[in-house]
C-alpha positions as CSV (number, residue, x, y, z in Angstrom):
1,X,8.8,18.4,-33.6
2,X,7.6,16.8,-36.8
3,X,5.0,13.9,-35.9
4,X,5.2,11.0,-38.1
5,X,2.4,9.2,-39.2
6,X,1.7,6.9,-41.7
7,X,-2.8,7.0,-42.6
8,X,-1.8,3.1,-43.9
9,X,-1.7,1.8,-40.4
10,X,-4.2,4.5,-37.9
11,X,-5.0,1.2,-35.5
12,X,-3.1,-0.5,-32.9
13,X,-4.9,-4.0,-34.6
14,X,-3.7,-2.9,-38.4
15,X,-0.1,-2.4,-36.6
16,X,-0.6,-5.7,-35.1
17,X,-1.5,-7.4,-38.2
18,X,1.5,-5.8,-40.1
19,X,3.9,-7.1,-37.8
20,X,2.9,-10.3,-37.7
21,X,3.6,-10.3,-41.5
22,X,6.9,-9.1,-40.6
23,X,8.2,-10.9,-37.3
24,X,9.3,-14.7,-37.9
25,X,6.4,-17.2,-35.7
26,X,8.6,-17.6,-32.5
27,X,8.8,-13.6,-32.1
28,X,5.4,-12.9,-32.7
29,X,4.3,-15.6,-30.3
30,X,6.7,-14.5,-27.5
31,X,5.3,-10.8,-27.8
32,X,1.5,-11.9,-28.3
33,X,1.5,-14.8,-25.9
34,X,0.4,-15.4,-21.8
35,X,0.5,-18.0,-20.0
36,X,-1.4,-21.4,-20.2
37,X,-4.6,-20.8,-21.9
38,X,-4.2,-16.8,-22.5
39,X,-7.1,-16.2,-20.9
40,X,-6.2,-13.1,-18.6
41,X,-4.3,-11.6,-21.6
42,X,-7.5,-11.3,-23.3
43,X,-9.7,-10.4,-19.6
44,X,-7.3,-7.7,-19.0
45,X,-8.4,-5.9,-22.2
46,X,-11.6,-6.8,-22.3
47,X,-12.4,-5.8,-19.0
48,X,-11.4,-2.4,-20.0
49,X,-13.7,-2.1,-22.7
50,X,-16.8,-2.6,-20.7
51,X,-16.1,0.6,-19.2
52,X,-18.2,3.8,-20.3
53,X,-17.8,7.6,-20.0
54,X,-20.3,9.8,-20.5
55,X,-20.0,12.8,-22.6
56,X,-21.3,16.2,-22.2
57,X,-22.2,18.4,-25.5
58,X,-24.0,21.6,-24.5
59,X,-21.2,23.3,-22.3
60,X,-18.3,25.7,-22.6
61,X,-15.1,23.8,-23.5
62,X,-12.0,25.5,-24.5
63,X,-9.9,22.2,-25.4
64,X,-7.8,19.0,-24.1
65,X,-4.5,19.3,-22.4
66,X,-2.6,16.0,-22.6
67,X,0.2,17.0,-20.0
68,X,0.8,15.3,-17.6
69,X,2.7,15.8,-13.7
70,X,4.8,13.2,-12.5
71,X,7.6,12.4,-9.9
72,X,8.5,16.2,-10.7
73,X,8.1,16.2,-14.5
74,X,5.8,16.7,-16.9
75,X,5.0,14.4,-19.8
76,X,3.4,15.4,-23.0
77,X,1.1,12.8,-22.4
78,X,-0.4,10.6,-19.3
79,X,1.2,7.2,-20.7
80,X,4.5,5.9,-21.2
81,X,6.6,2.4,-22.8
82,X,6.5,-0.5,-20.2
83,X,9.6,-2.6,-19.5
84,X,9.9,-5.6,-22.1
85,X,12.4,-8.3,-22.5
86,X,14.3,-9.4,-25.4
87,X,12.5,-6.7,-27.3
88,X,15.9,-7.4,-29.7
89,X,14.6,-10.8,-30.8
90,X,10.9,-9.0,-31.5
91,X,12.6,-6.6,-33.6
92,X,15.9,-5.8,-34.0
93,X,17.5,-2.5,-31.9
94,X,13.5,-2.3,-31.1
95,X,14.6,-1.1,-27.6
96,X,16.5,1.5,-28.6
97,X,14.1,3.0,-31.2
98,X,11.7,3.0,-28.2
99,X,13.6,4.9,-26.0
100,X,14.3,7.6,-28.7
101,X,10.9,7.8,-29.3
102,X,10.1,8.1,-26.3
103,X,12.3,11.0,-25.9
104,X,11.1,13.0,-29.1
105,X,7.9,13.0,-27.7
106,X,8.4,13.8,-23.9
107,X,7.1,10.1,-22.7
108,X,8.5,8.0,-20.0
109,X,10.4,4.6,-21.5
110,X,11.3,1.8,-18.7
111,X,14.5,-0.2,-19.7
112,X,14.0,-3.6,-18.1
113,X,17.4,-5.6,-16.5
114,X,16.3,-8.3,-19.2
115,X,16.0,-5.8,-22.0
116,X,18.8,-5.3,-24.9
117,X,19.9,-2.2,-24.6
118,X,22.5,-1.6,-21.3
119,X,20.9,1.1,-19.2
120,X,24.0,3.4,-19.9
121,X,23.2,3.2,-23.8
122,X,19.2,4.0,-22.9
123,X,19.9,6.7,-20.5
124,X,22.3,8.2,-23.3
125,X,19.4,8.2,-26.0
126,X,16.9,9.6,-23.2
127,X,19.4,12.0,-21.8
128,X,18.9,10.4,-19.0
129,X,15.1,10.4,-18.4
130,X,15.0,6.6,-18.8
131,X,13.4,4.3,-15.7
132,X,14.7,1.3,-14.8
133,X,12.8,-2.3,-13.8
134,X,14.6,-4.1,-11.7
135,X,14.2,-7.7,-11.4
136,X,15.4,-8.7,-7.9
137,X,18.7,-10.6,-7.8
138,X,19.2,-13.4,-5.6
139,X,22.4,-12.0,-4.5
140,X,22.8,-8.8,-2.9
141,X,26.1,-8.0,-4.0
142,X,24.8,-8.2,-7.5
143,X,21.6,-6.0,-6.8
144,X,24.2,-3.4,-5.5
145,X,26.1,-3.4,-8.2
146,X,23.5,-2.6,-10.6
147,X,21.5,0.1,-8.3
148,X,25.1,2.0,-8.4
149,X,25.1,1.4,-12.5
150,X,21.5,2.4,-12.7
151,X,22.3,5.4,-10.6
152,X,25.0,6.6,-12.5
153,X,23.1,6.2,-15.1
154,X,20.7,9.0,-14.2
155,X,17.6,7.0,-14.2
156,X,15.1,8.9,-12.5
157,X,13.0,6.3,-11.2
158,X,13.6,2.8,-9.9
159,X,10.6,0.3,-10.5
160,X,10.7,-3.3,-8.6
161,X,9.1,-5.9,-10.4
162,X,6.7,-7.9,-8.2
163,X,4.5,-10.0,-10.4
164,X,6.8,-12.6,-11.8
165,X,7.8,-14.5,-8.4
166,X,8.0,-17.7,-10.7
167,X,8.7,-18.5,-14.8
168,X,5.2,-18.6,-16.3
169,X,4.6,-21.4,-18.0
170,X,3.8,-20.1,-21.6
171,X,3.0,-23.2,-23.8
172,X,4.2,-21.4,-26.9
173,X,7.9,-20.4,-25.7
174,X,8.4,-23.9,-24.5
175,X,7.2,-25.2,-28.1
176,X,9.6,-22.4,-30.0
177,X,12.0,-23.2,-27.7
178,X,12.7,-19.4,-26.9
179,X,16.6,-18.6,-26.2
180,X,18.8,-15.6,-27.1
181,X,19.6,-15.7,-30.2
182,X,17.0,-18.1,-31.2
183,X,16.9,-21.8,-30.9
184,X,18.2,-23.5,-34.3
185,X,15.8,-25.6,-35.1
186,X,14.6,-26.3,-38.7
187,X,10.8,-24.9,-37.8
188,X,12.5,-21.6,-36.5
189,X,15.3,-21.3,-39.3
190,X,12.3,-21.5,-42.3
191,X,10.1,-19.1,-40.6
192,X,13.8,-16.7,-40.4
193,X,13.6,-17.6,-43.7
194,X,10.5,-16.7,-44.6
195,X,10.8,-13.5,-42.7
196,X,14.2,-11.5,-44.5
197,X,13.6,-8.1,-43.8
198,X,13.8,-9.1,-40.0
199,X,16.4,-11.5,-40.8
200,X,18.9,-9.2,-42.5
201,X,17.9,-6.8,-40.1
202,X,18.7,-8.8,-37.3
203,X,22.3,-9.7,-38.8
204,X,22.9,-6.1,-39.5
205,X,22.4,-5.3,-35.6
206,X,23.9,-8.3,-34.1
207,X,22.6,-11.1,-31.8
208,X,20.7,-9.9,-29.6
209,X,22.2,-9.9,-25.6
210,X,21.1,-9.4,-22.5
211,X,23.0,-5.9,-22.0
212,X,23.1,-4.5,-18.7
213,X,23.5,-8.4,-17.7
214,X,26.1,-9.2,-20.0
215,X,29.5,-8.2,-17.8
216,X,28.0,-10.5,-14.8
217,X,27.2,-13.7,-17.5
218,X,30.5,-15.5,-17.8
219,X,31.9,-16.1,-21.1
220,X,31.1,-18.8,-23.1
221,X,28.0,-20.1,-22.1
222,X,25.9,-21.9,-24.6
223,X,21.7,-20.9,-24.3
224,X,21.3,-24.2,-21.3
225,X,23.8,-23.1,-19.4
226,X,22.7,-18.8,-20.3
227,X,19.4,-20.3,-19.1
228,X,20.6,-21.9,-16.2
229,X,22.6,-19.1,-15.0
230,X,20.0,-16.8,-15.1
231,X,17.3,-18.9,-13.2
232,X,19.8,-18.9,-10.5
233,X,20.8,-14.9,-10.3
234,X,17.4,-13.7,-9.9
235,X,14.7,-14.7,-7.3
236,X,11.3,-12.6,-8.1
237,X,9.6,-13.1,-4.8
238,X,9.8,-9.9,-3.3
239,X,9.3,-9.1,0.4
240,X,9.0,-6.6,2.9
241,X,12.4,-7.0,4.0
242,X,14.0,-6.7,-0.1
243,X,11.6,-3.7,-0.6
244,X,12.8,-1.9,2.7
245,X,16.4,-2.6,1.8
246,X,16.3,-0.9,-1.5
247,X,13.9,2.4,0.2
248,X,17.4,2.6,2.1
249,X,19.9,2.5,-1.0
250,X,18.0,4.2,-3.4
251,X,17.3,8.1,-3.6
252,X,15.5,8.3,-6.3
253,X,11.7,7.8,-7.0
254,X,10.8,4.1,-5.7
255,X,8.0,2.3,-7.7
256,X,6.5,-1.0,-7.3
257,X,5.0,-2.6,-10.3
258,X,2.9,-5.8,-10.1
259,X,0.2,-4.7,-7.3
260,X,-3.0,-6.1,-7.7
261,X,-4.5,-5.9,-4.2
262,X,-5.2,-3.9,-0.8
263,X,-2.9,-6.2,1.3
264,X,0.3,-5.8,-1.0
265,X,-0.3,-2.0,-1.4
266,X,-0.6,-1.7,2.3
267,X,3.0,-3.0,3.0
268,X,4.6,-1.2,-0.1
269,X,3.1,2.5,0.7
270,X,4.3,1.8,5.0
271,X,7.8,0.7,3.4
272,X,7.9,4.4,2.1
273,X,7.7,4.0,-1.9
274,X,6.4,7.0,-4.2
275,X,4.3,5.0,-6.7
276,X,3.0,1.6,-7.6
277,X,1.9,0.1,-10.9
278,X,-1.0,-2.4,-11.0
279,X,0.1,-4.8,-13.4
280,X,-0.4,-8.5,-14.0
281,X,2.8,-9.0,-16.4
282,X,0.2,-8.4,-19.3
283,X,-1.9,-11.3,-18.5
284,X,1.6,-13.6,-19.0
285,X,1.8,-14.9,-15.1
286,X,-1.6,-16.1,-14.0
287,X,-4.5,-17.2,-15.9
288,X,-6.8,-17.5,-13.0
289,X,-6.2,-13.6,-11.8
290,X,-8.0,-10.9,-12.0
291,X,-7.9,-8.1,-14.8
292,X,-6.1,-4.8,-13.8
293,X,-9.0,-2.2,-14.3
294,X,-10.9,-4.5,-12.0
295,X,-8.7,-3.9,-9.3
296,X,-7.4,-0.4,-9.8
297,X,-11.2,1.8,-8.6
298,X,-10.4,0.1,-5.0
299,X,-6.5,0.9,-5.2
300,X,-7.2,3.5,-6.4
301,X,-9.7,5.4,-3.6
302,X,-7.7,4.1,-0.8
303,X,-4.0,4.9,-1.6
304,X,-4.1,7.7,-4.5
305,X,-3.6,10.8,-2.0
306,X,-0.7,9.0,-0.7
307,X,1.3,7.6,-3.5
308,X,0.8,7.6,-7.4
309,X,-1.5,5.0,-8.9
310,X,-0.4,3.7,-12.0
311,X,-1.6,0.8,-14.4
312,X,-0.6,-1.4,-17.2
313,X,-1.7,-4.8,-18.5
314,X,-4.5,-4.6,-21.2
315,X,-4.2,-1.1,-22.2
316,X,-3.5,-1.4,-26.4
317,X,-4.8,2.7,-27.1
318,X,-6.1,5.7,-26.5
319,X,-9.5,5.1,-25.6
320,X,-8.1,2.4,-23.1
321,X,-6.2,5.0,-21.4
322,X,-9.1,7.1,-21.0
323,X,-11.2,4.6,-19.4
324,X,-7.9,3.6,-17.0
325,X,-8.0,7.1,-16.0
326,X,-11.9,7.4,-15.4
327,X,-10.9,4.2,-12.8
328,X,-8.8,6.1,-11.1
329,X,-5.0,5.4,-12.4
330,X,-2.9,8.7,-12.5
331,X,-0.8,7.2,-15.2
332,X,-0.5,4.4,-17.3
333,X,1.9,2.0,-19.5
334,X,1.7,0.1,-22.3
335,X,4.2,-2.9,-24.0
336,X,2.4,-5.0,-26.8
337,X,1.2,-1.9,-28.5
338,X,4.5,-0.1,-29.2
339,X,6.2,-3.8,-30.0
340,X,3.5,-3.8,-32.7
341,X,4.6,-0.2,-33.7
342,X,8.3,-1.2,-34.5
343,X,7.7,-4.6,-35.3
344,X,5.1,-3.0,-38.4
345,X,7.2,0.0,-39.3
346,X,10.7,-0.2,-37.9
347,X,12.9,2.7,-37.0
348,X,9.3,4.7,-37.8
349,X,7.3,2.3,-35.4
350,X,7.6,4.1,-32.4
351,X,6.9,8.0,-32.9
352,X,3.8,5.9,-35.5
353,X,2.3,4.6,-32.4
354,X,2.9,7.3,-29.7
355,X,1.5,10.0,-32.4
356,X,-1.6,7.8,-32.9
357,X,-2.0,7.1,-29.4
358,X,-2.3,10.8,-28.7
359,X,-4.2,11.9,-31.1
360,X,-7.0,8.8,-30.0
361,X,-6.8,10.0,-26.4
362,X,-7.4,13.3,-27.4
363,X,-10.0,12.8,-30.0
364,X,-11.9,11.2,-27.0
365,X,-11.4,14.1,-24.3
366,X,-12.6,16.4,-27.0
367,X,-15.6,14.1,-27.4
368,X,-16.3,14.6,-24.1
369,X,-15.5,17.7,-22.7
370,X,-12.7,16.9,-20.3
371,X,-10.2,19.8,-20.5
372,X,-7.3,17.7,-18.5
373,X,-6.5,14.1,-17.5
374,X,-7.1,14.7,-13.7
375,X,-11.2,15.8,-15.2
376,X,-11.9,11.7,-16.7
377,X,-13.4,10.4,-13.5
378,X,-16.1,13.2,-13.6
379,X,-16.7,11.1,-17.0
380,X,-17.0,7.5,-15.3
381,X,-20.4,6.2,-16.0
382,X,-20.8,4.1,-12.3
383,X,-22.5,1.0,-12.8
């Protein structure tokens, strides 16, 4: 498999910086932005940074393995694409060049129910390898419906999304006035303007839509009422009861995503599930929470020999990752960084980013002397 890899852009922040070039204001806010202030964006990374491994340099090593064991397969690295929505508006068709590249390169890519791409057309592109997020419908009928789809699909692993009980209130999608497609005002048609290559882009692959969603929206909707309409389908509060009822329907791999401490672990692992993922919604839920890593070593030690500890929220590269795995986290996802990817380079974007993000993690087990992933706590320097 040919790896490609452009020397212009070797950094998640010159990636970052591209796109930004390239992605009209209101897109580049929605993917950059948390809530309020955007203070636990920023703690979730920085957190993450404080942590140090320690190397060792006079020893026999005979080289890094990146693979990784999973829910019965093994990835050709130990991170994989986190569920995003309206990655269309970011970039155009952005969530299908994700899943393909995700695919090419043997990584695990989670389709979200708010994503554009219907989980048929992802589990088509990832011969069926794709995950699926679910965000919990108020309705049951309509959360039946869509386990059947998802399925039928082939999706190998269903992930409940627990850490968006409520809309966040994000000052900069309330000032853009955020919608599928767009909002018309004049500020967001001169920044289109100012922005062609996404613009023609974005006419060559359609308005973006809500995919999977689209045959339960009814027809004709302008964006208030879309809005409207999908404030009341889906309720995010998850409880023991939801959880337990979709353990019963579902055969497949059961993950929860948005764990962030003892107490909400505790019910999920007794409800039966095979994995959670401690996650904060990348900092875009709750300013006043804590960062990911600082909650994963505890997780971590008391439920990682009975399910599969996983994290996201703050991770941006390979050097992150290693740190996440010296806490304890058998796996890990990350969004912003592969937005960044595609939103840079396009349809190159996201085997760019997954073939830098390798070679970074690997540069660093070579550094030091850790031969597999499951070796990195032995690196943890323990404050």
């Amino acid at each position: 498999m040919a790896e490609p890899f452009d020397p212009s852009l070797p950094s998640i922040e010159f990636l970052r910086q591209k796109a930004r070039r390239r992605m009209p204001g209101f897109a580049f806010d929605y993917l950059e932005g948390g809530c309020n202030s955007n203070v636990n964006v920023r703690r979730n990374t920085d957190d993450i940074r404080k942590i140090k491994l320690k190397p060792y340099y006079v020893c026999d090593y005979a080289g890094s393995n990146l693979d990784t064991a999973l829910f019965g397969q093994t990835y050709s690295a130990p991170f994989g694409i986190s569920p995003v929505g309206l990655q269309g508006l970011m970039w155009p068709k952005s969530c299908e060049i994700l899943a393909a590249a995700a695919n090419e390169h043997n990584v695990p890519f989670v389709l979200s129910t708010v994503g554009t791409a219907s989980v048929e057309k992802v589990s088509e592109i990832t011969e069926g390898k794709a995950w699926f997020q679910l965000y919990h419908p108020a309705e049951e009928e309509l959360r039946d419906k869509l386990l059947k789809r998802v399925e039928a699909a082939g999706c190998p692993v269903l992930v409940i999304l627990a850490d968006t009980p409520t809309f966040a209130y994000r000052p900069l999608e309330i000032r853009n006035g955020l919608s599928i497609p767009p909002r018309m005002t004049l500020r967001n048609i001169c920044q289109m303007m100012a922005h062609p290559t996404w613009s023609f882009s974005q006419l060559a692959a359609g308005s973006p839509e809500f995919k999977t969603m689209k045959p339960y929206i009814p027809k004709g909707l302008n964006m208030k009422h879309l809005g409207l309409f999908m404030n009341k389908t889906f309720s995010g509060r998850l409880t023991v009861d939801r959880i337990k009822a979709i353990r019963d329907l579902w055969k497949g791999k059961l993950v929860v995503k948005g764990i962030v401490n003892v107490e909400d672990c505790q019910k999920v692992v007794d409800l039966g599930v095979d994995g959670v993922i401690i996650s904060n919604h990348g900092g875009r839920s709750l300013d006043a929470g804590q960062s990911t890593i600082e909650v994963l070593p505890e997780l971590a030690k008391k439920f990682g020999n009975r399910i599969t500890v996983m994290i996201d929220s703050g991770i941006r590269e390979g050097p992150d990752i290693a740190c996440a795995l010296a806490s304890g986290a058998q796996f890990s996802f990350m969004g912003r960084s592969f937005m960044y990817g595609v939103g840079a380079l396009g349809k190159k974007g996201g085997s760019h980013t997954i073939t830098m993000i390798k070679r970074q993690l690997q540069q660093v087990m070579e550094q030091v002397a850790c031969p597999t992933i499951q070796d990195f706590p032995k690196h943890l320097i323990r404050s």
